[in-house]
TORPA-4810 file (N, C-alpha, C, O; in nm, 3 decimals):
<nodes>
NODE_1_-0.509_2.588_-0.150_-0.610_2.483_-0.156_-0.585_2.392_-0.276_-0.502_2.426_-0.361_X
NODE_2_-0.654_2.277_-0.286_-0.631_2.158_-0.384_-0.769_2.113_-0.435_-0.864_2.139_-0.361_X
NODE_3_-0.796_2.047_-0.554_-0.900_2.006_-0.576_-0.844_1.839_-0.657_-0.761_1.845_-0.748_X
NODE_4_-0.898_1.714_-0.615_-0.810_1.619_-0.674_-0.953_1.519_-0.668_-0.933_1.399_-0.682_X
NODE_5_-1.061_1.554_-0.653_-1.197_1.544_-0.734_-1.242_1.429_-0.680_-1.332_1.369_-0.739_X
NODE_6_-1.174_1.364_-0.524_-1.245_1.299_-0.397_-1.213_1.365_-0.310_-1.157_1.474_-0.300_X
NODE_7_-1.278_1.238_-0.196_-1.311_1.309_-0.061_-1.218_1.249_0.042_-1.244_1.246_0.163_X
NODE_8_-1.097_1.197_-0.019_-1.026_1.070_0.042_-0.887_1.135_0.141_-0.812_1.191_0.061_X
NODE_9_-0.857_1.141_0.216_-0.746_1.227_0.327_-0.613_1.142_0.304_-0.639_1.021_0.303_X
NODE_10_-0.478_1.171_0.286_-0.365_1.122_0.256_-0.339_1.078_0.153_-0.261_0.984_0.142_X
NODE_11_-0.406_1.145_0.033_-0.345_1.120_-0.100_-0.295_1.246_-0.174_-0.301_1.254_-0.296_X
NODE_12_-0.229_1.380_-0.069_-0.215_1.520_-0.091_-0.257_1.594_-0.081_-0.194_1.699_-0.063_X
NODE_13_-0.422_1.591_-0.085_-0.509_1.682_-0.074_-0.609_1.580_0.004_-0.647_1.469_-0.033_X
NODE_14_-0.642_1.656_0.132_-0.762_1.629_0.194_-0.924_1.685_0.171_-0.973_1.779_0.110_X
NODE_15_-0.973_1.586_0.246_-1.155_1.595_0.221_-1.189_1.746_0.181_-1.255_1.794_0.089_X
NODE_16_-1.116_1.803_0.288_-1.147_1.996_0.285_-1.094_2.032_0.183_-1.127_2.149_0.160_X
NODE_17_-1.011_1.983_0.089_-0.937_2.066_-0.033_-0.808_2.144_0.024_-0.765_2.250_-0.020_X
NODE_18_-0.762_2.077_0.121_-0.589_2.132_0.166_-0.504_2.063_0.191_-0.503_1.971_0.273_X
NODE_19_-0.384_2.114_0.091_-0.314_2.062_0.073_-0.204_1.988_0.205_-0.165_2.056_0.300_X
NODE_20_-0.168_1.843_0.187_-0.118_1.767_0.335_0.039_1.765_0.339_0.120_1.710_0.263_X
NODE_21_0.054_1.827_0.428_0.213_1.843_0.372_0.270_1.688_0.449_0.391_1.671_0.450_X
NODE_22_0.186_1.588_0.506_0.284_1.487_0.515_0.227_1.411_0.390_0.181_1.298_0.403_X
NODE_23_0.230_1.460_0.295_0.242_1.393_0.169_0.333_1.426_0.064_0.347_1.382_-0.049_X
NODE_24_0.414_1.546_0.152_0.566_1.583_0.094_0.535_1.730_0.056_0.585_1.784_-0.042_X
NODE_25_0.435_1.800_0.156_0.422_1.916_0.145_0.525_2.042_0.257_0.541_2.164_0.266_X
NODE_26_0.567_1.933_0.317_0.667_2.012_0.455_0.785_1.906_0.471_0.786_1.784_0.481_X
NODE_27_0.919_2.036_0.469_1.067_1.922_0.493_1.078_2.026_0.612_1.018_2.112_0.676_X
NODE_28_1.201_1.955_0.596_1.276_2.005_0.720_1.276_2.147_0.734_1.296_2.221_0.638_X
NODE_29_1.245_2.204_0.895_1.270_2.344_0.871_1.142_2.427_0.811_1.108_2.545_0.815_X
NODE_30_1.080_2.296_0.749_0.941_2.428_0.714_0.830_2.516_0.795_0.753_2.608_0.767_X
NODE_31_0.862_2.442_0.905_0.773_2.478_1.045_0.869_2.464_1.178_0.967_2.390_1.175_X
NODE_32_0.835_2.540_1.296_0.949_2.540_1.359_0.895_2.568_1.546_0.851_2.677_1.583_X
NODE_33_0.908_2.475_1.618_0.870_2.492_1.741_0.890_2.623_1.802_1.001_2.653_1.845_X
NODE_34_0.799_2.696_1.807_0.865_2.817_1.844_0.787_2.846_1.993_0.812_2.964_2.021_X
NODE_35_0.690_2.778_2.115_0.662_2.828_2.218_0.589_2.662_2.283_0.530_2.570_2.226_X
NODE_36_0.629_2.687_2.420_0.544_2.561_2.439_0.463_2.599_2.582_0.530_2.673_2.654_X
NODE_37_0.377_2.574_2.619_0.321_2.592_2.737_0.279_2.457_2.842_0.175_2.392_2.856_X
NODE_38_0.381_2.453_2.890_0.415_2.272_2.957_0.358_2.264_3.116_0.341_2.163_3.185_X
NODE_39_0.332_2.416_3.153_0.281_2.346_3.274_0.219_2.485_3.332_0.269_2.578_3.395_X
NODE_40_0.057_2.453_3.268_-0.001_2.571_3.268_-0.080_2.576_3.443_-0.130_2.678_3.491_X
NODE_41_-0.075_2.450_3.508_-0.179_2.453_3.662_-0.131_2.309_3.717_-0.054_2.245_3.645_X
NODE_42_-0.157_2.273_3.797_-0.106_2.172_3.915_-0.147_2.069_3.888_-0.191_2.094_3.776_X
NODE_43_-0.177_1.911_3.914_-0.252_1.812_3.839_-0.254_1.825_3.744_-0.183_1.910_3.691_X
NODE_44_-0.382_1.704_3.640_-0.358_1.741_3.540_-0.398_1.811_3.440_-0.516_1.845_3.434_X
NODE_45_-0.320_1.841_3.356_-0.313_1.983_3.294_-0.342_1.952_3.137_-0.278_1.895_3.048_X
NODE_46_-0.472_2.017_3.148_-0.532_2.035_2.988_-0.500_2.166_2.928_-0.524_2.188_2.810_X
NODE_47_-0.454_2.240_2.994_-0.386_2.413_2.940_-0.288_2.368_2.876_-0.237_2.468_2.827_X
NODE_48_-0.217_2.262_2.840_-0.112_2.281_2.751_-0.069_2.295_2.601_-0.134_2.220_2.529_X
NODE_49_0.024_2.371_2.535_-0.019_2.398_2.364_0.099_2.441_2.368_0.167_2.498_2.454_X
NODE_50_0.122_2.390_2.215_0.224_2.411_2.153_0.224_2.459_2.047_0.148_2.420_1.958_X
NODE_51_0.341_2.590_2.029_0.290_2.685_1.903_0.428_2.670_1.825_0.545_2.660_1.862_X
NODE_52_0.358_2.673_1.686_0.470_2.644_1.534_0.492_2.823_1.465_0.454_2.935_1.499_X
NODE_53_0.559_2.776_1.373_0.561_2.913_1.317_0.642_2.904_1.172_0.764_2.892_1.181_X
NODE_54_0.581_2.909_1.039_0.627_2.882_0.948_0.711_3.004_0.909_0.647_3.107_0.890_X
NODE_55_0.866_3.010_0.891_0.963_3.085_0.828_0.964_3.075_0.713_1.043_3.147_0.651_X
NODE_56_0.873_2.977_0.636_0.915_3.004_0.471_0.790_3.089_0.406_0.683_3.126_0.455_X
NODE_57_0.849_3.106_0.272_0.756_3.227_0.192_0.598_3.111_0.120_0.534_3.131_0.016_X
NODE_58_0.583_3.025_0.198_0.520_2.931_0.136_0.443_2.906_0.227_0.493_2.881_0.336_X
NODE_59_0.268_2.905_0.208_0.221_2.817_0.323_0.195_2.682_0.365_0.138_2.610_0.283_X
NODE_60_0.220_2.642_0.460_0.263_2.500_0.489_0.107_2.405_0.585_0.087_2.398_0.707_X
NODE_61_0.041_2.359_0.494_-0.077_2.257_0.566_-0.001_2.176_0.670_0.114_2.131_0.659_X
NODE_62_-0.090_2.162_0.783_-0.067_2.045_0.934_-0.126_1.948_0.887_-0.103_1.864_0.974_X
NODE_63_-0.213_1.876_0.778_-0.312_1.759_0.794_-0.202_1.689_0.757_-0.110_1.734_0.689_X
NODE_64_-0.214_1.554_0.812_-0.155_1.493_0.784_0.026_1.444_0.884_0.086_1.336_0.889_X
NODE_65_0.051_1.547_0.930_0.188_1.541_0.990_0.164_1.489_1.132_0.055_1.497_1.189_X
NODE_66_0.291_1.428_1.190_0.232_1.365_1.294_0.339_1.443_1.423_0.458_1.472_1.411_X
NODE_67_0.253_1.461_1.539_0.341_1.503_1.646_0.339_1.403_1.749_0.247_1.344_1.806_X
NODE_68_0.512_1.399_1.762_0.537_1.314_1.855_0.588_1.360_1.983_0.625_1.476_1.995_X
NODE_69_0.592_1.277_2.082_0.627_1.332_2.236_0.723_1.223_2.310_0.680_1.120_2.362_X
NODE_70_0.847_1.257_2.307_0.928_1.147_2.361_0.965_0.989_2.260_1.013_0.886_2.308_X
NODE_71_0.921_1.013_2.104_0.957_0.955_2.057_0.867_0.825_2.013_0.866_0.768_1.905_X
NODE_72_0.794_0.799_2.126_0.692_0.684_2.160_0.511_0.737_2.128_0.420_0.678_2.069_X
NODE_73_0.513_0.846_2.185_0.389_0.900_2.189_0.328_1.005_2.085_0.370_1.117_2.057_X
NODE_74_0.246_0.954_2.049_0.188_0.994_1.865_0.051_1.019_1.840_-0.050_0.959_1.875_X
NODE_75_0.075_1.154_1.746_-0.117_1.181_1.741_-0.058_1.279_1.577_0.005_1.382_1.554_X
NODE_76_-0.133_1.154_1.484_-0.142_1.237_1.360_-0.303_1.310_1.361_-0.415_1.279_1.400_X
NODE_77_-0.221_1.450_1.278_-0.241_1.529_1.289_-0.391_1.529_1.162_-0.352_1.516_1.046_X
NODE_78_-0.545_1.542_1.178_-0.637_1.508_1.132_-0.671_1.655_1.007_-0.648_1.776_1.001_X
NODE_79_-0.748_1.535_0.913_-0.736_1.647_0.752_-0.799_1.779_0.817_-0.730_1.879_0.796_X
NODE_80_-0.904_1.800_0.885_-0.924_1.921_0.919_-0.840_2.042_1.013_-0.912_2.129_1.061_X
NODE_81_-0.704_2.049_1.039_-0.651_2.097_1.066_-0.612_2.224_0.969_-0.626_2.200_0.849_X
NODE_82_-0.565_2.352_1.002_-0.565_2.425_0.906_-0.390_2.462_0.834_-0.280_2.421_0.870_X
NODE_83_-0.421_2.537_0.744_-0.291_2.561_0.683_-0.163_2.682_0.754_-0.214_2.790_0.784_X
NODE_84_-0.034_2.673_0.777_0.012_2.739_0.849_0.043_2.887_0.724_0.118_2.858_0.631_X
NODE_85_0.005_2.986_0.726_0.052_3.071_0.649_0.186_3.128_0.660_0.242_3.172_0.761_X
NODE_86_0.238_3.119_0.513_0.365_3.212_0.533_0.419_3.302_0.635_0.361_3.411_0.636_X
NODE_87_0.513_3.288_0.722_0.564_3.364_0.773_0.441_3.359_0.954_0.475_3.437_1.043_X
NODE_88_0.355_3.296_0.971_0.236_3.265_1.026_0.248_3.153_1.156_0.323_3.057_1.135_X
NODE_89_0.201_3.157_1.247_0.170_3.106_1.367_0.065_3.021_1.351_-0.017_3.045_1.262_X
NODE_90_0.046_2.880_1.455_-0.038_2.821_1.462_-0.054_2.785_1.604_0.057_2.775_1.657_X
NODE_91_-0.158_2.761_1.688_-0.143_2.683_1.807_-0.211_2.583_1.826_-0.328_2.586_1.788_X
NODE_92_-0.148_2.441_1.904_-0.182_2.318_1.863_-0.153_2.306_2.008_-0.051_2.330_2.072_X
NODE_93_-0.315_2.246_2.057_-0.369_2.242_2.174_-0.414_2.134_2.238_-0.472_2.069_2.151_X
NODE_94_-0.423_2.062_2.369_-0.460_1.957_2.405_-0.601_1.983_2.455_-0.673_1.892_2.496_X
NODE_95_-0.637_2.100_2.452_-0.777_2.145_2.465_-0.793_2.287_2.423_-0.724_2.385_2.451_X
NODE_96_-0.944_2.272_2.321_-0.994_2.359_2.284_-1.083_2.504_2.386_-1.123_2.618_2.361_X
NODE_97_-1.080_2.436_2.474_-1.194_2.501_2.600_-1.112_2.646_2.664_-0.993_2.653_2.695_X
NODE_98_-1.177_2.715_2.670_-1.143_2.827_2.751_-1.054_2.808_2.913_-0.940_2.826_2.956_X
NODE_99_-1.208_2.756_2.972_-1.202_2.677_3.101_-1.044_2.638_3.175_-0.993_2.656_3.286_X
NODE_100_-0.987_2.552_3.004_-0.855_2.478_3.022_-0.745_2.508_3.024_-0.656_2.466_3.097_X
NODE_101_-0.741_2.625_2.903_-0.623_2.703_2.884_-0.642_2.842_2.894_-0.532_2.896_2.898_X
NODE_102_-0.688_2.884_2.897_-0.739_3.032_2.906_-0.749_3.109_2.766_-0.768_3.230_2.754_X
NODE_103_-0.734_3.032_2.679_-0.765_3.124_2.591_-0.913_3.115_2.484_-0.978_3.011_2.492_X
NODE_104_-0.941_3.179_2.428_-1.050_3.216_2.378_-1.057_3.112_2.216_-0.977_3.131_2.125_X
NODE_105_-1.158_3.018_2.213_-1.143_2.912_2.116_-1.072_2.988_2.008_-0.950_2.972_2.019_X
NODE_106_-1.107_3.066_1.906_-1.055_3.145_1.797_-0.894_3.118_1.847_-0.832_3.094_1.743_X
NODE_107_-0.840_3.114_1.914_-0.678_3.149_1.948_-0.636_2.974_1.916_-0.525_2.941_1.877_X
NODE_108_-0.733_2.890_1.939_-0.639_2.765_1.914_-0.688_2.691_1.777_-0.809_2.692_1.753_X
NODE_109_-0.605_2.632_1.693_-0.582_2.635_1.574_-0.593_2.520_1.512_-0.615_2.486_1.396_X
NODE_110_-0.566_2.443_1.658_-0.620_2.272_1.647_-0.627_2.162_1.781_-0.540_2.179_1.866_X
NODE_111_-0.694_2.086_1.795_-0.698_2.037_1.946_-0.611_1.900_1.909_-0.620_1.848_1.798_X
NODE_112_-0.525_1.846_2.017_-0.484_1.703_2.010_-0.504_1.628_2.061_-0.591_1.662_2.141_X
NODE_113_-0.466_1.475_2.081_-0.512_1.397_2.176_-0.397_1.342_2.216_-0.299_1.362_2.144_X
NODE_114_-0.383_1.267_2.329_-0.309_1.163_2.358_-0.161_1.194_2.463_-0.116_1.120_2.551_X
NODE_115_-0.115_1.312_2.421_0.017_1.388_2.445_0.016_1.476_2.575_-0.056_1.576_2.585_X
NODE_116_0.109_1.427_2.682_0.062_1.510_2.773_0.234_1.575_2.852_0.277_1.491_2.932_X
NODE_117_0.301_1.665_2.843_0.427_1.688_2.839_0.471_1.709_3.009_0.412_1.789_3.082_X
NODE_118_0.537_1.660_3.035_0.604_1.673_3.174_0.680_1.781_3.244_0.765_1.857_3.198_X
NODE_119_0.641_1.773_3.342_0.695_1.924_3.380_0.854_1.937_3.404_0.884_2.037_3.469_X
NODE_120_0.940_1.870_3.371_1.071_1.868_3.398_1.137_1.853_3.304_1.212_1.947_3.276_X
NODE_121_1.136_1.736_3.219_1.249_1.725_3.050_1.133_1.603_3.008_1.070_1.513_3.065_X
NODE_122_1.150_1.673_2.841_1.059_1.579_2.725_1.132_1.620_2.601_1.237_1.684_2.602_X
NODE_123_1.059_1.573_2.474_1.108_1.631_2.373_0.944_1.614_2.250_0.857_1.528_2.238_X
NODE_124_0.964_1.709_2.200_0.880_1.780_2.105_0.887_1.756_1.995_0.960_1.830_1.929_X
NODE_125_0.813_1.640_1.922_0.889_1.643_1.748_0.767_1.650_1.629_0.676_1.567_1.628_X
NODE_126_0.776_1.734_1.552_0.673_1.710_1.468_0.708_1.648_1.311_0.793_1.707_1.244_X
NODE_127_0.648_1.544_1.261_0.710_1.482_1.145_0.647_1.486_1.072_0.530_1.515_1.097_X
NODE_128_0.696_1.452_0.915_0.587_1.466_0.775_0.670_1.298_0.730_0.786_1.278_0.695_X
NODE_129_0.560_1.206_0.749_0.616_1.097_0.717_0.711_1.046_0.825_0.687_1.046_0.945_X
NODE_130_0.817_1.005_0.767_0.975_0.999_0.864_1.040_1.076_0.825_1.151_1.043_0.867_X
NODE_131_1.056_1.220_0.732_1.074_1.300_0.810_1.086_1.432_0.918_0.996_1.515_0.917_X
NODE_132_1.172_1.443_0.987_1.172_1.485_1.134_1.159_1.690_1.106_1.270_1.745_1.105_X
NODE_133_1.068_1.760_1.090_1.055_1.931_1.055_1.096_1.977_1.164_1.115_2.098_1.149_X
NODE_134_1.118_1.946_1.261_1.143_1.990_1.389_1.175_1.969_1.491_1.124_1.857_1.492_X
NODE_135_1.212_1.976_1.574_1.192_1.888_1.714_1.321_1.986_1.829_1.429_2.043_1.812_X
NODE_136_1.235_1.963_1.930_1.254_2.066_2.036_1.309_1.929_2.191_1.254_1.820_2.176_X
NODE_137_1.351_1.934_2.248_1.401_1.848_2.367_1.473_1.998_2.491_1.574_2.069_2.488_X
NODE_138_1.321_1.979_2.609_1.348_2.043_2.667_1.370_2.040_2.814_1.307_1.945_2.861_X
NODE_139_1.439_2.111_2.911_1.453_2.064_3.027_1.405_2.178_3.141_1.370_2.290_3.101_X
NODE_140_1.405_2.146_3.281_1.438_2.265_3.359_1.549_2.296_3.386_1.566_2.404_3.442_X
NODE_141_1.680_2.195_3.350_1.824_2.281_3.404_1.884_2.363_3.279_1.833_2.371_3.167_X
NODE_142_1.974_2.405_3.311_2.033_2.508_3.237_2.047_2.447_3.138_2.008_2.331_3.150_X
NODE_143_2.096_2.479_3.015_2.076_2.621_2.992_1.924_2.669_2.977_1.891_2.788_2.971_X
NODE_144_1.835_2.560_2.973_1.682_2.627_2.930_1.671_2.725_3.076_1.734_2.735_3.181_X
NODE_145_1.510_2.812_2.988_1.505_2.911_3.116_1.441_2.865_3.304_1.429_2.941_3.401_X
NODE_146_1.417_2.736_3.294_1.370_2.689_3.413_1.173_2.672_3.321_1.152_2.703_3.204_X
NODE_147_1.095_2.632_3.390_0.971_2.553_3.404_0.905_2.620_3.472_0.946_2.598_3.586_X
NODE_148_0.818_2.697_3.477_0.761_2.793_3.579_0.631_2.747_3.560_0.598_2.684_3.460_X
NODE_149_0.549_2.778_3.659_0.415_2.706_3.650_0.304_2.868_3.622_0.306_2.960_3.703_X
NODE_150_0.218_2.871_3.495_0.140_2.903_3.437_0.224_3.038_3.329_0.172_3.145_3.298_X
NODE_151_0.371_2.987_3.288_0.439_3.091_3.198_0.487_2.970_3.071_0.513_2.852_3.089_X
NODE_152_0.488_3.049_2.938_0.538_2.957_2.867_0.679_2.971_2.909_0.733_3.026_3.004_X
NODE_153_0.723_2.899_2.802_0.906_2.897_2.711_0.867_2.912_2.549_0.821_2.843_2.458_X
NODE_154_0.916_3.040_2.573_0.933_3.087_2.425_1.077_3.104_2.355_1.165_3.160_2.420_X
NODE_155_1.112_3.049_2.200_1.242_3.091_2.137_1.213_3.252_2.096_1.126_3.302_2.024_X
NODE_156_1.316_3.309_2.168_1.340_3.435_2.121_1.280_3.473_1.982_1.268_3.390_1.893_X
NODE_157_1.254_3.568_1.974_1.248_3.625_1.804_1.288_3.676_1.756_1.244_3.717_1.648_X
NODE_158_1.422_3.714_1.815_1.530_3.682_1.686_1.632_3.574_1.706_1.753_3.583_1.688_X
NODE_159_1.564_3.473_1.746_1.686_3.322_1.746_1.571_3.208_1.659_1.562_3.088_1.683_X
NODE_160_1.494_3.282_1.560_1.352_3.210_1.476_1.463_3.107_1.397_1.444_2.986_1.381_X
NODE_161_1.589_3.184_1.350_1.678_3.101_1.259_1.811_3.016_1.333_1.886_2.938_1.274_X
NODE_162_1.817_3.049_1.461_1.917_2.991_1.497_1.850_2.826_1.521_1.757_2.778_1.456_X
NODE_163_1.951_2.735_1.672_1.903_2.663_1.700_1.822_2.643_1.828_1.854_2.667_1.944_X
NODE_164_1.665_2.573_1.759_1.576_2.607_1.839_1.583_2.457_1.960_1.481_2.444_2.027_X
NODE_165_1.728_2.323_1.992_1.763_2.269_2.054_1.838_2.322_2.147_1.886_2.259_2.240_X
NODE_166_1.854_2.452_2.126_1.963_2.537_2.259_1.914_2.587_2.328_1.905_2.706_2.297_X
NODE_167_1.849_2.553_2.458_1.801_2.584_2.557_1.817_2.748_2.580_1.721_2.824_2.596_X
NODE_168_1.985_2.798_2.577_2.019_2.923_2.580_1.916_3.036_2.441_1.911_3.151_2.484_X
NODE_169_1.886_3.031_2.385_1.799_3.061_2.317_1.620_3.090_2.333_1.539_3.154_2.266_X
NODE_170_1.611_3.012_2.449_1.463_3.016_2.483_1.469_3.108_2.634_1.570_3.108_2.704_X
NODE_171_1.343_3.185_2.670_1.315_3.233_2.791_1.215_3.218_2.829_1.145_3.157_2.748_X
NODE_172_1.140_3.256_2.963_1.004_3.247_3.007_0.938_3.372_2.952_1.004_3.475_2.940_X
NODE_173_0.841_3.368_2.926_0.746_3.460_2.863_0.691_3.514_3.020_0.695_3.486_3.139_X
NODE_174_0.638_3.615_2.920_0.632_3.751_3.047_0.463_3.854_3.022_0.411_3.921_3.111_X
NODE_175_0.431_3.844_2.939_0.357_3.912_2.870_0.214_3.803_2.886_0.208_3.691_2.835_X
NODE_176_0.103_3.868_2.972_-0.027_3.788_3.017_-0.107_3.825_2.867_-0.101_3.930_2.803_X
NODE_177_-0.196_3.677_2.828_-0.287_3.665_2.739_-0.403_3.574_2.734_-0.468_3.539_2.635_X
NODE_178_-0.422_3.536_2.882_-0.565_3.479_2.926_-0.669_3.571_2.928_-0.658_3.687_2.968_X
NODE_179_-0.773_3.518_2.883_-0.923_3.568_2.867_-0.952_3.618_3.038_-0.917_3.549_3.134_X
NODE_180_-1.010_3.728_3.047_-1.112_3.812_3.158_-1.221_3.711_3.216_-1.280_3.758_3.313_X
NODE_181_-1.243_3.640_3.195_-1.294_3.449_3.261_-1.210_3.375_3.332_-1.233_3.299_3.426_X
NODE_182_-1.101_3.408_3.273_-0.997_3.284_3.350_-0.995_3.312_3.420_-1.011_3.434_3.413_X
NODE_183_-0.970_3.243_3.627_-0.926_3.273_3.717_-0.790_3.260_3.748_-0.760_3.220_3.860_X
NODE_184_-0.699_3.287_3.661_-0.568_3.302_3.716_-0.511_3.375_3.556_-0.570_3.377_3.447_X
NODE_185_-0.380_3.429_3.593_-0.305_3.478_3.493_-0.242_3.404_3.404_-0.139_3.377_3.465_X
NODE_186_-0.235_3.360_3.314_-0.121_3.237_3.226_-0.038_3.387_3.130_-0.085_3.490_3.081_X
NODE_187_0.111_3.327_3.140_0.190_3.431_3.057_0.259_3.362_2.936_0.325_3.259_2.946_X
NODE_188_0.233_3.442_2.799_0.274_3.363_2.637_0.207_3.421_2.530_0.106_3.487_2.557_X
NODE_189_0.234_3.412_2.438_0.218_3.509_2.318_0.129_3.413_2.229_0.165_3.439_2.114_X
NODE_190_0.032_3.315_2.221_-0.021_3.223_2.147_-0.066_3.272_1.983_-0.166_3.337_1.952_X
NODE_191_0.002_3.238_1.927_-0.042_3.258_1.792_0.009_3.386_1.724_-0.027_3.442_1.621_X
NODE_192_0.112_3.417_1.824_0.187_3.549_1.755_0.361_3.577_1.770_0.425_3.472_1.775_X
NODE_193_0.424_3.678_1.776_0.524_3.649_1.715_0.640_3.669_1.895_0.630_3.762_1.975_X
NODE_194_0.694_3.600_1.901_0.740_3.629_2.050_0.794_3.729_2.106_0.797_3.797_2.003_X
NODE_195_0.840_3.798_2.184_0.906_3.876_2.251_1.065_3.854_2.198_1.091_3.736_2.178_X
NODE_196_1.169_3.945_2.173_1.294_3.906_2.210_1.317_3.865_2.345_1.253_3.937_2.422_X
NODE_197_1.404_3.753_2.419_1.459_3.737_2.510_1.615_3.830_2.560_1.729_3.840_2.514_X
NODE_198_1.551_3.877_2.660_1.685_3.911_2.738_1.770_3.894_2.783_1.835_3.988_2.830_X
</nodes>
């Protein structure tokens, strides 16, 4: 946390007292696309979320950083967002609602607007300023694992350090974690650490 004795958002420390890493609190690599859930139901689809995962010994604040979608499409990321803890998961959601994604509000970590990912090839980028911490570009042909409808694509866990642009590296998740409400099964690990891929 930060104390810098206003209430003013993008001068390092936000209104809440946390620290903004697009004020040069996150480089490259400090956070890292690690699951995406692109095509959770048929039409359109408010189940979708995308989960980070900080590898450094440092915890890394979201206020402030901006996620982009295809390069064009942009939603900075608002001071109340929370801090990613060391070694720690976050999930960053186009809806907060149960209803939408199946999971239970507590599980999502922040809601977005604007971004809505296609079920075939996009690309994933999250930035601090200009510059680029991450970014994911994904497809249904090979090498990624294919697009399945209500399973994520998760990077292996143990490919956290390799490259998370190599499709060969990612698989479909397998492992159900929708709420006893939901009427259907969604499969993905939200806010935790993935499965190895096989």
């Amino acid at each position: 946390n930060c104390d810098d004795g206003n209430n003013k958002d993008g001068d390092g420390c936000s209104s809440t007292c946390q620290k903004e890493a697009g004020s040069g609190g996150a480089g490259t690599g400090s956070l890292v696309i690690t699951e995406l859930m692109i095509r959770s139901k048929g039409g359109t689809d408010m189940g979708e979320w995308i989960e980070v995962h900080n590898p450094t010994k440092a915890d890394v604040g979201l206020a402030g950083l901006t996620l982009v979608y295809k390069g064009s499409v942009k939603h900075t990321i608002g001071a109340k967002a929370p801090v990613v803890k060391a070694g720690g998961y976050a999930v960053l959601a186009r809806s907060g609602k149960t209803i939408d994604n199946g999971m239970l509000p507590a599980m999502v970590d922040y809601v977005y607007a604007q971004i809505g990912m296609s079920n075939s090839s996009g690309d994933v980028a999250l930035l601090s300023g200009k510059t680029e911490i991450d970014k994911v570009s994904y497809s249904k042909s090979k090498p990624w694992p294919g697009i399945v409808l209500g399973q994520t694509i998760q990077l292996s866990s143990n490919k956290l350090t390799a490259d998370n642009q190599d499709g060969a590296n990612w698989c479909q998740s397998t492992a159900p974690f929708t709420s006893k409400s939901f009427p259907t099964v969604l499969k993905g690990s939200p806010g935790k650490a993935n499965s190895p891929c096989k």
